[in-house]
C-alpha positions as CSV (number, residue, x, y, z in Angstrom):
1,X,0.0,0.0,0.0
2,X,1.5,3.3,-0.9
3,X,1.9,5.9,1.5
4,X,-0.8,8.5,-0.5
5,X,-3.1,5.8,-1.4
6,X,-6.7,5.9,-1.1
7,X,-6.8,3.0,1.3
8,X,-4.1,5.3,3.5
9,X,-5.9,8.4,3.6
10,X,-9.1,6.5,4.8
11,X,-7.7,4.4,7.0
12,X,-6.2,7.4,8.8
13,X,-9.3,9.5,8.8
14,X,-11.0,6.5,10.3
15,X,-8.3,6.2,13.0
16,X,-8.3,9.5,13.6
17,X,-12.3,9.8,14.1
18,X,-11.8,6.7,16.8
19,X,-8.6,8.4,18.5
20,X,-10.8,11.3,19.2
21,X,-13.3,9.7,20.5
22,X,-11.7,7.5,22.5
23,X,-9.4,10.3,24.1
24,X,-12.5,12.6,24.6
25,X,-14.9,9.7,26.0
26,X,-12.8,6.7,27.4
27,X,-10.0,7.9,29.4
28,X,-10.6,9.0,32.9
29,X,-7.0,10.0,33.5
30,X,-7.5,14.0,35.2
31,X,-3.9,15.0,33.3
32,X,-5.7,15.1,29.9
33,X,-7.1,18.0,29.1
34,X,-10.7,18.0,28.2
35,X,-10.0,20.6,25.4
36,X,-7.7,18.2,23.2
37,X,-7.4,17.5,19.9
38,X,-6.0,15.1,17.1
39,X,-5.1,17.1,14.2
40,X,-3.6,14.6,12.2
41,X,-3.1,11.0,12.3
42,X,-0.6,9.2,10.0
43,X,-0.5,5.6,9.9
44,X,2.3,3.6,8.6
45,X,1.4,1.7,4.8
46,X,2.4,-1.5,6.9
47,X,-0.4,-0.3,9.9
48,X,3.2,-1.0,12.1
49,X,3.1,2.6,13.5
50,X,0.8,5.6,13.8
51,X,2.1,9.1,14.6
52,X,-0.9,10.7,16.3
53,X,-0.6,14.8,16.4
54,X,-2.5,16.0,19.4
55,X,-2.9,19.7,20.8
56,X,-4.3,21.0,23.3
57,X,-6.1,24.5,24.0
58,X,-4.3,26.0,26.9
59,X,-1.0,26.6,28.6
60,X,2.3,25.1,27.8
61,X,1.7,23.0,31.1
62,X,-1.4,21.2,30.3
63,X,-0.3,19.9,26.9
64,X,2.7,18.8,29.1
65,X,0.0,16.7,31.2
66,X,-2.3,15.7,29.0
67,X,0.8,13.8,26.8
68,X,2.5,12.3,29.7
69,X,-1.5,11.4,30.4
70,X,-1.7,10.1,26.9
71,X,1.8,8.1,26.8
72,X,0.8,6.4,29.8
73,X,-3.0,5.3,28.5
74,X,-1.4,4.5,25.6
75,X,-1.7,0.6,26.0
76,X,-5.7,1.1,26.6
77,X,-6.4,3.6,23.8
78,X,-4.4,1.1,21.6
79,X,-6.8,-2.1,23.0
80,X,-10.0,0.1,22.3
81,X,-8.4,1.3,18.9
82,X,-8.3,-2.4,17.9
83,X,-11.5,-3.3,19.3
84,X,-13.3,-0.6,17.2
85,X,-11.4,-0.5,13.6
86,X,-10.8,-3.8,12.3
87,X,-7.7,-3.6,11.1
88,X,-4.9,-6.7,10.5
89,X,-2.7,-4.7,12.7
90,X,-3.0,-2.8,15.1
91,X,-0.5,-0.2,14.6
92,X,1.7,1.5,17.4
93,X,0.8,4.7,18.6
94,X,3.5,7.6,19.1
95,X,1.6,10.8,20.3
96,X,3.4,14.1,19.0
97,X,2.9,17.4,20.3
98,X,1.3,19.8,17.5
99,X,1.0,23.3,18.2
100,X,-0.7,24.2,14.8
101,X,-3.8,25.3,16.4
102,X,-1.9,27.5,19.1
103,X,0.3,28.7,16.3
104,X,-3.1,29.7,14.1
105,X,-5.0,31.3,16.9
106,X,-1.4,33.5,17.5
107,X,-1.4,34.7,14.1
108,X,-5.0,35.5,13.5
109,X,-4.5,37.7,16.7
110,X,-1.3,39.5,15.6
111,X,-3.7,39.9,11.9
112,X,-6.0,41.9,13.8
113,X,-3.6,43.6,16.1
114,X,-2.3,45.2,12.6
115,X,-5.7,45.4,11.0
116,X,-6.5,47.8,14.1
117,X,-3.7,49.6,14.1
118,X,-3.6,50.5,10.2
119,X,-7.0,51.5,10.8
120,X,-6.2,53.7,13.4
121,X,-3.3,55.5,11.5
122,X,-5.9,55.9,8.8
123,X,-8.2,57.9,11.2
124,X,-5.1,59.9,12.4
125,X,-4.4,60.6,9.0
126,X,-7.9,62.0,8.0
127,X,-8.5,64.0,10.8
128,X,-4.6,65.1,9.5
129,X,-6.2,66.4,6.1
130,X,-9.3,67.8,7.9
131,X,-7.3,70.4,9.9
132,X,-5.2,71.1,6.9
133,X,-7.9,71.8,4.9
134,X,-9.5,74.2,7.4
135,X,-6.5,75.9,7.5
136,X,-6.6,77.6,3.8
């Protein structure tokens, strides 16, 4: 199986779908954050491995948590993985910090920091003309 194949991409949108909820409804573990996410799941073309990107809305500290929380479910969310997508194997999870999301919400800030402050200088610069014009 290639690694762009059909089969691939819906076998890791499947495992991805399952990893979520099995992260949001199974474990009971108070280090995971209730406010985390898979991003993105990649599973090997052998189903030997699965990287599975995971971030989490909040400080540094609670995505610090909620993956040493993850890491050490890990043998449980891989049992209820295999018990809910048939698959030959069932691959081995790695959990990766992804800070994407965190990344996004930065920038979209910082967008409308300089959104505001063009707008401002625009204002500054019309009431600017105003005077001058009053002035002759």
């Amino acid at each position: 199986m290639r690694k762009n194949s059909i089969k691939n991409t819906r076998i890791n949108g499947e495992v991805q779908k399952e990893l979520s909820r099995i992260i949001s409804r199974g474990i009971k573990d108070p280090r995971i954050s209730p406010m985390t996410s898979v991003t993105e799941v990649v599973v090997a073309p052998d189903l030997k491995t699965c990287k599975v990107y995971i971030s989490v809305l909040g400080d540094d500290k609670s995505l610090d948590d909620t993956m040493e929380g993850l890491r050490s479910a890990e043998g449980f969310i891989r049992r209820q993985l295999a018990h809910s997508v048939n698959l030959r194997n069932t691959p081995e999870l790695t959990f990766i910090e992804d800070h994407s999301i965190a990344y996004g919400v930065d920038m979209a800030r910082k967008i409308e920091d300089v959104i505001e402050h063009d707008e401002q200088a625009q204002m500054r610069r019309g009431e600017e003309e105003g005077l001058h014009d009053s002035e002759d």
